[in-house]
Backbone as ProteinMPNN parsed JSONL, in Angstrom:
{"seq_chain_A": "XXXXXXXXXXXXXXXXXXXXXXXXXXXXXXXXXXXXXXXXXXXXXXXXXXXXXXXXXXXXXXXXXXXXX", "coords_chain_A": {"N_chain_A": [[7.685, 0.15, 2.637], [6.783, -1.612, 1.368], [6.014, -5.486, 0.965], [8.576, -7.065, -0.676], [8.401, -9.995, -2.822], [8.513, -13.361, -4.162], [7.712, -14.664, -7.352], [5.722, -16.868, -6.522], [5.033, -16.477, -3.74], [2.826, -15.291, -1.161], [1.314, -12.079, -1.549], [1.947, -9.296, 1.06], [0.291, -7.897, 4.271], [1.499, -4.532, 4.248], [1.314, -3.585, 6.959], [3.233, -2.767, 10.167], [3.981, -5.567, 11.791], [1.555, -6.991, 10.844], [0.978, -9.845, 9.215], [-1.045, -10.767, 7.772], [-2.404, -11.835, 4.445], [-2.474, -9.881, 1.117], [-5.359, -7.629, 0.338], [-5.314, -5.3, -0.935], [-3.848, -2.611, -2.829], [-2.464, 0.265, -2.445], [-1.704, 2.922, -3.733], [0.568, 6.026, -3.985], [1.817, 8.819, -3.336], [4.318, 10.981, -3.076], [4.453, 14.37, -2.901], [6.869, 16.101, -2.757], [8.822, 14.385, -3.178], [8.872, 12.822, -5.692], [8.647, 12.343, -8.294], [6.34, 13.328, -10.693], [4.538, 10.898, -12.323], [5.303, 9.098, -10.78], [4.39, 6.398, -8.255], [4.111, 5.118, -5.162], [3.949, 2.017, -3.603], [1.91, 0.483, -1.012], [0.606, -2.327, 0.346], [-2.24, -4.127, 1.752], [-4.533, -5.535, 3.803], [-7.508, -6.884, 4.25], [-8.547, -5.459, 6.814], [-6.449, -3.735, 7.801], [-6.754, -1.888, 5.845], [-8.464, 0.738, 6.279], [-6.964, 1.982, 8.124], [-4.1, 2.204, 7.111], [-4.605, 3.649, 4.5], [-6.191, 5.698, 5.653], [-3.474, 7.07, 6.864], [-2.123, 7.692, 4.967], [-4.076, 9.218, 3.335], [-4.384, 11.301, 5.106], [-2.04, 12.911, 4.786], [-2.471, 13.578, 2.336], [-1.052, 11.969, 0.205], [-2.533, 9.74, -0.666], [-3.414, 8.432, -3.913], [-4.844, 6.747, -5.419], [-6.628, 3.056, -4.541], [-6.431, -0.062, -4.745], [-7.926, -3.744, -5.678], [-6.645, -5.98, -5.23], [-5.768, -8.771, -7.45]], "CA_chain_A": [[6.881, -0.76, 3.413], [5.997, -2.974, 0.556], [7.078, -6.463, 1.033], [8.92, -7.981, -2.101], [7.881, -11.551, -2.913], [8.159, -14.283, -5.771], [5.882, -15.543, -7.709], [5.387, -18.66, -5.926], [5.035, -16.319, -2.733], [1.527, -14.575, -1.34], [1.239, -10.736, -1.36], [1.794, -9.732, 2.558], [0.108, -6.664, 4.468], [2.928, -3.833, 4.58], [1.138, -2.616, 8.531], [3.863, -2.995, 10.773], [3.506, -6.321, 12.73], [0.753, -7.769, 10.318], [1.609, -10.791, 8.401], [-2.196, -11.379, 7.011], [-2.228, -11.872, 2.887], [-2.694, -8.598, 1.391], [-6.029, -7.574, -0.255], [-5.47, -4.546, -2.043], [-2.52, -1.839, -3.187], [-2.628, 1.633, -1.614], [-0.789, 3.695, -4.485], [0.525, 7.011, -3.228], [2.959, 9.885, -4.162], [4.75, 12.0, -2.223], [5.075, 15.251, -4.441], [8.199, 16.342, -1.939], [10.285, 13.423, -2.814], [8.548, 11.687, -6.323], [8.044, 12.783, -10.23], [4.24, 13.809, -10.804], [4.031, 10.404, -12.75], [5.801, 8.001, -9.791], [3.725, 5.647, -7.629], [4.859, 3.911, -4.496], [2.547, 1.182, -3.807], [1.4, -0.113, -0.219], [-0.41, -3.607, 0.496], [-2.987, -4.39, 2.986], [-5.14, -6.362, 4.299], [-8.874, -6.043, 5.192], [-8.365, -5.124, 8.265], [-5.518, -2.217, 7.688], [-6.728, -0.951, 4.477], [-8.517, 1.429, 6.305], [-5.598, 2.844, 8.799], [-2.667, 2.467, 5.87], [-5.436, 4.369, 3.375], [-5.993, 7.377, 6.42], [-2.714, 7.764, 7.201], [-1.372, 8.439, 3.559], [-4.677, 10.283, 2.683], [-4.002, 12.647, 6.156], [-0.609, 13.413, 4.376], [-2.513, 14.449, 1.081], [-0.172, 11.232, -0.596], [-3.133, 8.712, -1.532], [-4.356, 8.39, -5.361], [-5.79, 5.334, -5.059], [-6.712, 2.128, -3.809], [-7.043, -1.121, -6.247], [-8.377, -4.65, -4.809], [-5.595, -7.268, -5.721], [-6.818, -9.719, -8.448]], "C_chain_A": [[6.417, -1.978, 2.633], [7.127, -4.427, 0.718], [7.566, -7.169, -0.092], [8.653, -9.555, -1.818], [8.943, -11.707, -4.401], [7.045, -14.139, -6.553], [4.98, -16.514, -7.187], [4.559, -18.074, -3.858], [3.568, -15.216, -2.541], [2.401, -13.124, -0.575], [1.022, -10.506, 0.351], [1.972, -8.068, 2.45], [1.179, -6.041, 4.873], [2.317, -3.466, 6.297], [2.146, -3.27, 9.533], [3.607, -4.7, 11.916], [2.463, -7.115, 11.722], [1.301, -8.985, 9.376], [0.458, -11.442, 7.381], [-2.02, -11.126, 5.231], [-2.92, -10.324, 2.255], [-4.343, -8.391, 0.16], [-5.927, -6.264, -1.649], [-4.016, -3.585, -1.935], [-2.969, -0.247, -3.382], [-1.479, 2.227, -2.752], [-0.815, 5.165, -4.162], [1.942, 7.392, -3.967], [3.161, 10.662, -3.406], [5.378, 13.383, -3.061], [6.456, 15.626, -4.13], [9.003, 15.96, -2.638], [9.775, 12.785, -4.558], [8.141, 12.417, -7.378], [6.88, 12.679, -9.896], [3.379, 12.561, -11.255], [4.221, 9.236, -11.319], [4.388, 7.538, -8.781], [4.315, 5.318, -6.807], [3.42, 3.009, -4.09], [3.195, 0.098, -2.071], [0.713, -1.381, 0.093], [-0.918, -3.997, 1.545], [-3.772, -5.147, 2.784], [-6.507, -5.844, 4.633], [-8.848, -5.229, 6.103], [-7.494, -3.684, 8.346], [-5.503, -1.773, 6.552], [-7.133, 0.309, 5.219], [-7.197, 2.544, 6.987], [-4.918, 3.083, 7.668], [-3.518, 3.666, 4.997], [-5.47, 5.712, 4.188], [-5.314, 8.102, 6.553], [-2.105, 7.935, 5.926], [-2.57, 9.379, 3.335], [-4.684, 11.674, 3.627], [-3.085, 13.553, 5.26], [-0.914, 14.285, 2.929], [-1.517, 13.428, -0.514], [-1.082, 10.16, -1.535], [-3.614, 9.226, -2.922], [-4.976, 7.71, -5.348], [-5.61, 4.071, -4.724], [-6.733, 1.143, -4.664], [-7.206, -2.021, -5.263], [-7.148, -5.201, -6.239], [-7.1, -8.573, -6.851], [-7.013, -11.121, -7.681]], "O_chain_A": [[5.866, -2.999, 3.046], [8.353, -4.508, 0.649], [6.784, -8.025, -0.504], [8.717, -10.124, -0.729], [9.606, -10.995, -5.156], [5.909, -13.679, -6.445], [3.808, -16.807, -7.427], [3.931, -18.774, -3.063], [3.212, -14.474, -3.457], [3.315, -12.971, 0.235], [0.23, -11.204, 0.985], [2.643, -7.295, 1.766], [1.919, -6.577, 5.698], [3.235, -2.944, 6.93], [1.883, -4.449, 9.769], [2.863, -4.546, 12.885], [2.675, -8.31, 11.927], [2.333, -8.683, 8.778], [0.687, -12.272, 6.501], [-1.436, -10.101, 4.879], [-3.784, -9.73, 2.9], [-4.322, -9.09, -0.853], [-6.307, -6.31, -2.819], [-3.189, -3.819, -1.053], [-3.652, 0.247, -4.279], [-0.313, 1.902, -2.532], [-1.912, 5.709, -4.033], [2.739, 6.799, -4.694], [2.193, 11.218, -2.888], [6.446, 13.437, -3.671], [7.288, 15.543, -5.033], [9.947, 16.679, -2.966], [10.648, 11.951, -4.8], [7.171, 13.163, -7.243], [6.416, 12.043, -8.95], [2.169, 12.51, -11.036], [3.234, 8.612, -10.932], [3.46, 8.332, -8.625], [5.44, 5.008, -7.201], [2.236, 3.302, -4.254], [4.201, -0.592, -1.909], [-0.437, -0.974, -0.077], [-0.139, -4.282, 2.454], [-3.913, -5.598, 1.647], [-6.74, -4.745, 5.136], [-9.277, -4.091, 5.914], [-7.928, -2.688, 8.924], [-4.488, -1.271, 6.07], [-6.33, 1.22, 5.014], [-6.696, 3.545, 6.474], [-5.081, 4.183, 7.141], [-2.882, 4.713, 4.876], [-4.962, 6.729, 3.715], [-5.52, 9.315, 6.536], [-1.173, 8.713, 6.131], [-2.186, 10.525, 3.102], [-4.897, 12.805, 3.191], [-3.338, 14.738, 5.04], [-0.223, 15.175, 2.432], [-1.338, 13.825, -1.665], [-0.752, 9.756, -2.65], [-4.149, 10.328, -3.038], [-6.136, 8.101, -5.22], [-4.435, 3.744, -4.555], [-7.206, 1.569, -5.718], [-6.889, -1.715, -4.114], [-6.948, -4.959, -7.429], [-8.286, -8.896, -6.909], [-7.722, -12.0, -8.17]]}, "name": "protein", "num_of_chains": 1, "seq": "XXXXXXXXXXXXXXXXXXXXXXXXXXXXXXXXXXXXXXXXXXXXXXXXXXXXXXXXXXXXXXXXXXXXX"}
């Protein structure tokens, strides 16, 4: 879900349909599918930090949350 950029390009919320700049990075692990050390990393927006953050921590996948610099 994460969207790749540049450098030159702003961080954009992964929530389906959103296109707002992303505030922070939802890091999550799926033990199923991902080494114990692996990360995949989410980006949201005010607005869908909380949903994106529920529905990985439902799953038991969130570690944590960081606020973008």
């Amino acid at each position: 879900m994460t969207t790749p950029t540049t450098p030159d390009e702003t961080l954009i919320c992964s929530a389906r349909g959103c296109r707002a700049p992303a505030a922070y990075q939802l890091r999550w692990h799926n033990p199923r599918l991902h080494a114990p050390d692996r990360r995949k990393t989410w980006l949201a927006c005010p607005e869908h930090r909380g949903s994106l953050g529920d529905f990985l921590d439902a799953r038991g996948f969130l570690r944590e949350v960081v606020p973008l610099p």
